[in-house]
N, C-alpha and C positions, 0 to 999 in steps of 0.2 A: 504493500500500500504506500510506504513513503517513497518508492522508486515511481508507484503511477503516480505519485501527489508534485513530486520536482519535474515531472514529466509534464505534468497539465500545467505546470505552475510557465512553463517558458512556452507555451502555447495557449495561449488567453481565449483565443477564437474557438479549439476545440471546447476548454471547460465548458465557455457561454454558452453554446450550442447544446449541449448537455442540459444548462438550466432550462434554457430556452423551450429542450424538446418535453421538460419534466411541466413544464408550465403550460406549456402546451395539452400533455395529458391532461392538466383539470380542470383547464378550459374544457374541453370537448367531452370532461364526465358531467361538467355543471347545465348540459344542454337540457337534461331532462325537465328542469324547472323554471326551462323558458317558454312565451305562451307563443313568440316567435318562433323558433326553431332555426329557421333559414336565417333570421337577421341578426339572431344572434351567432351562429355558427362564422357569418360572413364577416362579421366587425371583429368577433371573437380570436381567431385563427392568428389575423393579422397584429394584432395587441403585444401578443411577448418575439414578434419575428426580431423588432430591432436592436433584443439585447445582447444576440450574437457578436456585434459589436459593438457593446458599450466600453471595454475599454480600447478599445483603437481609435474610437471616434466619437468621444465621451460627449462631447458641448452638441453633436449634430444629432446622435442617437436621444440624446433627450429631450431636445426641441422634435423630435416625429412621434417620441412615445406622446409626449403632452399635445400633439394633433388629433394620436390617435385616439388619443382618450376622450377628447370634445367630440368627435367625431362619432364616437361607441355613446356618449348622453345622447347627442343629437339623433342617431338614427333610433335609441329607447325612444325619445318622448315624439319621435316622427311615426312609430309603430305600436306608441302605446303601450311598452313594455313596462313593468314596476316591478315587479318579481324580483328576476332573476339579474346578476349582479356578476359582470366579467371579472377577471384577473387583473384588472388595470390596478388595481392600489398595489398589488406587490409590485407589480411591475415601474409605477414611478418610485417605490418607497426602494427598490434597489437601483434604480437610476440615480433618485441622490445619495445614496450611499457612492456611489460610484463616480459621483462630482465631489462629494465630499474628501473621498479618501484620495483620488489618483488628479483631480483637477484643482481646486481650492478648494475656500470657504465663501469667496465670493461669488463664485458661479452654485454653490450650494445654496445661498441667500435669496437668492433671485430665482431660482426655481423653487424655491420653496414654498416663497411668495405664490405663484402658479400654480402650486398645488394646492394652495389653499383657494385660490378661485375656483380652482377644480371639484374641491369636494365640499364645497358649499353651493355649487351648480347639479353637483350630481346627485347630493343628498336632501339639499330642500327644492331644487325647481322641480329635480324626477319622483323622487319617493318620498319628496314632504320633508317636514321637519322631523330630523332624528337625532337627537341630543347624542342619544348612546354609541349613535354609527360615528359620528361628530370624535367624539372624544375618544374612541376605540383607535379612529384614522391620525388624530393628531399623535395618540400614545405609538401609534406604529412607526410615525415619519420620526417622532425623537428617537423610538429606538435604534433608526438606521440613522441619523446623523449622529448619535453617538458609537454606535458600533464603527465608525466612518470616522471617527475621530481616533476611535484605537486602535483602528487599523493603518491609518496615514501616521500618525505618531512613530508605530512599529516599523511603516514602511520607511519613514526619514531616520530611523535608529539605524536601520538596516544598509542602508543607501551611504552613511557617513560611515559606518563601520567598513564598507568595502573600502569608501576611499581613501580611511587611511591606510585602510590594508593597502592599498593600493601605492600611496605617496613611502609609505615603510619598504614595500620591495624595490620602486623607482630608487627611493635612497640606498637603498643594498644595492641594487646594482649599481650607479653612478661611484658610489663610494668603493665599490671591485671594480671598477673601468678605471676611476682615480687611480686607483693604486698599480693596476697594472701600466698606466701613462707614464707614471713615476718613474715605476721600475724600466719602462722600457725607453726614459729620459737618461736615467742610469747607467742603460746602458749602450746610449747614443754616447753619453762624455765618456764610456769607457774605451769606447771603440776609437771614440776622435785621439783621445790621450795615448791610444796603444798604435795609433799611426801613425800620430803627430812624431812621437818618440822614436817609435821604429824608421822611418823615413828621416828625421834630422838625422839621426846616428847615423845611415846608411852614407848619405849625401857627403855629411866632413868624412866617416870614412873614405870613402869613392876620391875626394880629392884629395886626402892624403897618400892614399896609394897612388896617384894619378901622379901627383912628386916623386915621390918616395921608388915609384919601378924600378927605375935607373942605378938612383943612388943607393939606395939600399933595401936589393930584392925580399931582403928577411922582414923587414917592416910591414914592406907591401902585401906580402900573404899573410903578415897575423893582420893588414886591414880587412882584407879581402875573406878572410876566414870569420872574421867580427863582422863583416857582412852577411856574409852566408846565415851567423848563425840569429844576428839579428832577423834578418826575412824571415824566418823559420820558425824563431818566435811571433814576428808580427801574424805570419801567417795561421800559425795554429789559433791563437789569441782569438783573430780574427774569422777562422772556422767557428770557433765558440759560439763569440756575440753572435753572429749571424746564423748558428742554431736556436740562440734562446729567442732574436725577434723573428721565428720562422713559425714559434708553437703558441702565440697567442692572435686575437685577430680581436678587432671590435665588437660586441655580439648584437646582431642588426637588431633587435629592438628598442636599442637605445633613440632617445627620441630627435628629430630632424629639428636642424638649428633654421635661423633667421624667424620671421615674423610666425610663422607655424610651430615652431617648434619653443617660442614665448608663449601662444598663447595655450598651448598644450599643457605644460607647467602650471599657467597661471588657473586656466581650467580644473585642472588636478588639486590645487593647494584651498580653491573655492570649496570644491567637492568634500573637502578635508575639514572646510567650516571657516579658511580664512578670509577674509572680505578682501578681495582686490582688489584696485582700481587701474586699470591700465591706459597705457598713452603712448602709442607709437611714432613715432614722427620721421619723415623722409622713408628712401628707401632703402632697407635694411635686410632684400634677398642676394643682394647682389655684389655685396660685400665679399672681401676673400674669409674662407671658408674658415680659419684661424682666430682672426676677429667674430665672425659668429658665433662661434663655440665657446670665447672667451665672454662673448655678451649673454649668450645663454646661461654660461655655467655663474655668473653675478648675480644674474636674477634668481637661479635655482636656488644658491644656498643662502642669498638673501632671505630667501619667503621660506626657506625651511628652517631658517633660524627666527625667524619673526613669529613664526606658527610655534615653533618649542616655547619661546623667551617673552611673548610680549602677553600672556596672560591670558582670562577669557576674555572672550568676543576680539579678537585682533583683528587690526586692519590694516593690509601696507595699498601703496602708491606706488606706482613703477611709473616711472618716466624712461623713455628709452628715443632718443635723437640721434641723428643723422646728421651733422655737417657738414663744412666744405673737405677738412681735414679728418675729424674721427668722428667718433662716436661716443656721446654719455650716457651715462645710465645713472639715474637717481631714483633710489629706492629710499622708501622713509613710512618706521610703521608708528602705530598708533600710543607705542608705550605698555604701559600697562601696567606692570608687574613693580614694586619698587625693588631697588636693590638691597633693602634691610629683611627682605621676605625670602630667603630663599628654598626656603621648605614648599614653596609652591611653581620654581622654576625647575624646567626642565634641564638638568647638567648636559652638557654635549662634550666632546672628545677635545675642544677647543682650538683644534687644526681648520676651520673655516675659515677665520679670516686671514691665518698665515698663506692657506691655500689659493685664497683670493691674490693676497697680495704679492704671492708668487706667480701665477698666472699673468697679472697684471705686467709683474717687473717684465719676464717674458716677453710681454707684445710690446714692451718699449713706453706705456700708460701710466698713469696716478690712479691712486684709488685712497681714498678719504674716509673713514668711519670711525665711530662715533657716536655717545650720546647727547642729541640737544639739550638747551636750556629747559627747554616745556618738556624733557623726559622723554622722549621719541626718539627713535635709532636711526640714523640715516646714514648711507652707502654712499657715493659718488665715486663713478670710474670714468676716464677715460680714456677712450682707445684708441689709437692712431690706426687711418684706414691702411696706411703704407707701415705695420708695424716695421721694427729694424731689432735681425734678432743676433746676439752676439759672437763673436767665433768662438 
């Protein structure tokens, strides 16, 4: 049962169809106690067809249900029917359940309003005044806007729990791509240093020997053997390094830099409960792809140290500019938390902003942070679009 329950749960349309066909059944058993038969069967039928999808197209499915239901009085008091009494009240009373839980509370508001035109048309113009039908129907609509309330609660519990599931793996990954950057920075200077070294040495040897032939053969071969044995070391060395950067590779679902891959982040750190405000300016795809990376990865750890550090309800600002020469980035969050409180801050590893500002030195850039006067943490980078990187 719980493998068919996850099963119906990511296919919406079949469960509906299900209710739809169960309501359908007691439609078509309640015929006996119509004096119509035909006009009711005919209005009847049609009543619960639109809840198949109410949730894919919750705002339109409920403006046809509320047609169809003026529509199911109007053809009673057209044929004279008082009796018998269709399925329409479930069927609005899980309509707003279903604005209530998956749409708002304001599209729940305003239909509701509607339903009360509706079952005060259907219960005093059709069947008279009925106090009891009256208060039975209002007791039925609270209890699906409440039930509609515990269900959209769960569902936005549900919904913020993924995403930070979600922002926790992003950071595990990004934080094992970091460190493999590192190490594979590591061992770019080892390689440059075991060339640099191996290749000076070779070169004064080579011309030392290049003197030295003539006048004294015995020098020349111990140069010439210190060559040999130099290459021999550079070259093994360099067998090495270029095994170890052979056995890693970027893992492609790391997320695509420039203006998509900001607002990916910033989507992700909302979904996580952080209030962003974004502002992009200029064009910022087209930039070299170094500089992109370095503006991505500013904004990344910015809003995930703002999300840890700035308390409840946090908010940042990203400004993110294009000029003639680089690019800035101003990030600035809301505060929060003070610094005599730390039983309620989240500790971090403390390596973000060295990482930052290693990055930064990298692209040839400043980067500025810091607590304001008003208590609010703000970032400022900036990046030269020609960075210049060193030898």
């Amino acid at each position: 049962m719980r493998r068919f329950s996850l099963w119906l749960r990511g296919k919406p349309i079949v469960a509906d169809s299900m209710l739809t066909f169960a309501l359908l059944v007691v439609e078509i058993l309640g015929v006996t106690a119509a004096e119509n038969k035909i006009a009711y069967l005919a209005i009847g039928v049609f009543i619960p067809l639109p809840l198949v999808f109410r949730r894919v197209y919750p705002r339109a499915v409920a403006v046809v249900s509320l047609l169809l239901s003026f529509t199911a009085i109007a053809v009673q008091y057209v044929v004279g029917e008082r009796e018998a009494s269709h399925i329409t009240l479930f069927s609005l009373g899980i309509m707003l359940y279903t604005l209530v839980a998956y749409v708002g509370r304001r599209e729940g508001v305003w239909f509701g309003a509607a339903l009360v035109a509706d079952s005060v048309l259907s219960y005093v113009a059709i069947a008279g005044t009925a106090t009891t039908d009256l208060v039975f129907t209002a007791m039925f609509y609270a209890l699906c806007w409440t039930l509609a309330e515990f269900i959209g609660a769960r569902h936005a519990y549900d919904t913020e729990v993924e995403a930070r599931l979600a922002v926790a793996d992003y950071d595990k990954e990004r934080r094992a791509h970091d460190a493999v950057s590192t190490e594979r920075t590591r061992i770019a200077r080892e390689l440059h240093d075991v060339v640099a070294h191996a290749v000076s040495v070779i070169i004064v040897q080579a011309d030392g020997a290049k003197y030295a032939l003539r006048r004294d053969p015995d020098a020349a071969e111990q140069a010439l053997a210190t060559i040999a044995g130099t290459g021999r070391e550079a070259l093994r060395e360099l067998r090495k390094t270029v095994a170890l950067l052979r056995t890693e590779h970027a893992p492609d679902s790391l997320p695509q830099h420039g203006t998509a891959g900001i607002a990916r982040v910033v989507e992700m750190m909302r979904g996580a409960g952080l209030a962003v405000d974004l502002e992009l300016t200029g064009e910022l795809d087209d930039i070299a792809p170094e500089v992109s990376l370095g503006v991505h990865r500013i904004v990344q750890e910015s809003l995930t140290n703002t999300l840890r550090h700035a308390g409840p309800h946090p908010k940042a600002w990203v400004r993110v500019r294009r000029r003639d020469d680089d690019v800035t980035i101003d990030i600035t969050d809301s505060g929060g938390v003070p610094l005599d409180a730390p039983a309620v801050r989240i500790k971090g590893g403390g390596m973000g902003l060295v990482g930052m500002r290693e990055r930064i030195a990298v692209l040839g850039g400043t980067l500025d942070a810091g607590r304001a006067p008003e208590g609010a943490w703000r970032v400022h980078a900036t990046i030269p679009l020609d960075p210049g990187f060193a030898e």
